[in-house]
N, C-alpha and C positions, 0 to 999 in steps of 0.2 A: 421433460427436463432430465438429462444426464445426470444421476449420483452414482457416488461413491460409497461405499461401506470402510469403515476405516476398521482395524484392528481390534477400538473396544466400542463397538457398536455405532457408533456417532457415526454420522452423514457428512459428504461433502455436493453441495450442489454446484455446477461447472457449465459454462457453456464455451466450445471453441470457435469463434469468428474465424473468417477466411481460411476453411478447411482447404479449401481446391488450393492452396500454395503451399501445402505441409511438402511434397516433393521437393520441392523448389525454393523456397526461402526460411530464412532458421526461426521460430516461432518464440513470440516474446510473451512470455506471464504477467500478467498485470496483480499486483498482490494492494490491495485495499487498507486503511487504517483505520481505528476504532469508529466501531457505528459502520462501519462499511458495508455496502452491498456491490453485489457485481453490476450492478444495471447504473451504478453513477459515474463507472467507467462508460457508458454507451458514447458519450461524445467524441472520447480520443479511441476509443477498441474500435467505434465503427472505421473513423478513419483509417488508421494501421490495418484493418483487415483488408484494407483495398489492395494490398500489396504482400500482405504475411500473416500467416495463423496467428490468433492471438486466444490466447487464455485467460477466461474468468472466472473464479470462483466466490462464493462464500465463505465467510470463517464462519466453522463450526458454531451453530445455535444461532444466526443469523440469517435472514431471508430464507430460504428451502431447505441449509443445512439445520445440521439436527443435532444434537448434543447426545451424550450417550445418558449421563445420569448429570447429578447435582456438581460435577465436575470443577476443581478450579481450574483455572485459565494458566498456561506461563508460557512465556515466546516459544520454548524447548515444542511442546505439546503443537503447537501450531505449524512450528517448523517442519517436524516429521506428519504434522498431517499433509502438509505442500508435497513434501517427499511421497508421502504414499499415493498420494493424486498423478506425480510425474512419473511415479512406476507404472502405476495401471495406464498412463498414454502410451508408454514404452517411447517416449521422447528417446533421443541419443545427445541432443545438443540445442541448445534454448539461452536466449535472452532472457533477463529478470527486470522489471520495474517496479521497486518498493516505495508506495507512499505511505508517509508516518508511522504510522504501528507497522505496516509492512513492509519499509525499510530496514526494520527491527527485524520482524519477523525471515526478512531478505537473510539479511547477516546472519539468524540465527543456522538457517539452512547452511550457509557455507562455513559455518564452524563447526557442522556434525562431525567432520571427518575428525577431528579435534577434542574432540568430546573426555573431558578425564575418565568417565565412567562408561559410556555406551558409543565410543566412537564407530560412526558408523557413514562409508563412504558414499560417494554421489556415482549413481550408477548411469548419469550423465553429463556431459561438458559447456560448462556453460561458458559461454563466450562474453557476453558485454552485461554487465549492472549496472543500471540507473537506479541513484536515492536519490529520492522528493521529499523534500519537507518533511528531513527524517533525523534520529539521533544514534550514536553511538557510547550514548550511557544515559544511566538514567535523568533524568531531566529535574534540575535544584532549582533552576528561576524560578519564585514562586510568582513572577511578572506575565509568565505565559502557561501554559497548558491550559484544559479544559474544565470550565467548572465543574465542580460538585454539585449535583441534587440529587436531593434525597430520592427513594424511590415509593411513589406515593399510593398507599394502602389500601388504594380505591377504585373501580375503575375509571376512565376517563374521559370523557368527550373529545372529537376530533379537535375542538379550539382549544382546550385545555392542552391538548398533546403537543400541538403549534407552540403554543405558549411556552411550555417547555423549551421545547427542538430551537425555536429562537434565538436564545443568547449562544449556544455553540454554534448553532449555523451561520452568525452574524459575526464571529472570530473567525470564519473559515474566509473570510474575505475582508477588502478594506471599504473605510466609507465609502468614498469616491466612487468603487467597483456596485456597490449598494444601491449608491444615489441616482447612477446612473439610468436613464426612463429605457434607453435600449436594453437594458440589463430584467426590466422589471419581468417578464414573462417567466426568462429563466429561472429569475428568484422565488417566485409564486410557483413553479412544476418543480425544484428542488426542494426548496422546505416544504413543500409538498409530500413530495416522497421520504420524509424524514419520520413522520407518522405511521409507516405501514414497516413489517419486517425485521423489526428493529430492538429485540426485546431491552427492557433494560437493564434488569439482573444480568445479561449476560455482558453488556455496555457496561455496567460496572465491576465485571470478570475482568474485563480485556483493560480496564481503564488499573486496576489492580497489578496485574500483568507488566503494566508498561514502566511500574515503579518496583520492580523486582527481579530483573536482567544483570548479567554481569558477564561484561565482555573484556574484561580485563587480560591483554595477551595475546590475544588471539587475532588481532588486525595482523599483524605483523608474520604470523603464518598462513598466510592465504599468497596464493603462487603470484608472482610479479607477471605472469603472464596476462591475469586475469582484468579487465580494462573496467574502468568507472567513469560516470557522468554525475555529479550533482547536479540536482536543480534545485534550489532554494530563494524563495522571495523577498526581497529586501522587506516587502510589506508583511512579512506573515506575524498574526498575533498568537500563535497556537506554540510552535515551535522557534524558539530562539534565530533569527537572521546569522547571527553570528557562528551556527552550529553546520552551514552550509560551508561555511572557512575551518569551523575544526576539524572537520575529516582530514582533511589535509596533513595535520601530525598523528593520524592512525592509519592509516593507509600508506602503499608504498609511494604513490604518486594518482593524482583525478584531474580528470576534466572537470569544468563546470561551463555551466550560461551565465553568463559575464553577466553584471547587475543589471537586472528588470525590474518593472515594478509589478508587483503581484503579490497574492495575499498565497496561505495554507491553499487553497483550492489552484495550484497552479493550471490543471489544464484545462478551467472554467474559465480561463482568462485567453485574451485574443482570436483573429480565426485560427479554428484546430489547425488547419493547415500548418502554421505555425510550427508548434509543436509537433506534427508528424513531418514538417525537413527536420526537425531537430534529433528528433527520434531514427529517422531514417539516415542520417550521416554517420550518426555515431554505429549505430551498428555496423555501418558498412565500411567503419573506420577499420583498421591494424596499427592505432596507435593511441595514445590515449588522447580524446578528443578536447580543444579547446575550443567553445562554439561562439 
């Protein structure tokens, strides 16, 4: 498995899908939100790899990556670790998809150049950004985000852990999505995998992190060149529905996917294909996509 060493010792662990098309087509980052691992991208990275390099990584102290010490967590630290991961590929030019905390994380990266104190530029051109089921301030609804648990003193048993993993995994989708019996394998190999790689000290780093951003400004200097898609779910209980229509007064102008019904997990929902024409148009767009 591919790492990275980052600056103050901490690991990033990466894998790139559809190397053979790095010549050929412009290659899009796949950036993960809280509790994320790269491997829950596999459903839509494998598909997009059929056609263009795709990038996965870990955030720091997550699945392979590594933490340097007792470190706190803030979008800033994550942002330039993205950055120092896109320098060591020696990318020139890349797509971005931020889901939730890495929609954050997204934005963070394209406000370095911005930076009051350490402004510091993109030594590459990114052409299209997709946010999913993402915000652009810190989140006040106390109707939606992720609960709170404690973190427990003990070690655990795998059903204990389930038990846990549970109630957030059951926000990241809707009943219906849940109840469905075609659905049930998926749901049993995803909370599945919500059990291994997943510390929680460090899930309550990032969950920290995500109530300590401030973007105040700074939408509004990012180049009109620069093209966006929302996707947001009318169903999602994690992230506000409504915060897919806010971007709309921080941004110069977005596209979005016109109302579907889907929960926080959008690309667990429909065949992938789906969302790889969706994914696939917009980048091929030179305008800003209305899908």
């Amino acid at each position: 498995m591919p790492h990275v060493t980052l600056p103050d010792g901490a690991q990033l662990a990466f894998e790139v899908l559809g190397f053979e098309h790095l010549d050929r087509r412009t290659p899009i980052v796949l950036i993960g939100g809280v509790s994320s691992l790269r491997g829950d991208w596999e459903r839509l990275s494998t598909s997009l790899a059929q056609v263009r390099p795709v990038l996965v990584y870990d955030h720091r102290g997550m699945g392979d990556s590594k933490l340097a010490s007792d470190e706190n967590l803030t979008m800033e630290l994550l942002a330039r670790d993205l950055l120092f991961l896109l320098q060591h590929l020696k990318w020139k030019e890349l797509a971005i998809c931020g889901f939730s905390m890495g929609g954050v994380v997204t934005q963070q990266l394209l406000f370095l150049p911005y930076h009051p104190e350490r402004p510091t530029p993109l030594p590459f051109h990114v052409t299209h950004v997709l946010l999913t089921g993402t915000l652009c301030s810190v989140l006040r609804d106390k109707r939606y985000g992720l609960p709170f648990q404690p973190i427990p003193n003990k070690p655990l048993t795998d059903q204990e852990k389930l038990d846990l993993a549970r109630p957030t995994f059951e926000l990241a989708f809707d009943p219906k999505w849940l109840a469905d019996p075609q659905n049930s394998g998926r749901v049993d190999s995803l909370l599945g995998a919500m059990i291994s790689g997943r510390p929680r000290k460090v899930i309550v780093k990032q969950l920290r992190a995500m109530n300590r951003f401030d973007f105040t400004g700074l939408h509004a200097k990012l180049p009109r060149s620069l093209q966006f898609l929302v996707i947001h779910g009318d169903l999602d209980a994690i992230v506000p529905p409504y915060w897919g229509r806010k971007f709309s007064s921080e941004f110069h102008g977005l596209g979005a996917v016109q109302s579907l019904d889907f929960g926080h997990h959008w690309f667990e929902y429909f065949d992938v294909r789906v969302w790889q024409d969706v994914v696939e148009k917009f980048l091929g767009s030179t305008y800003l996509a209305r899908l």
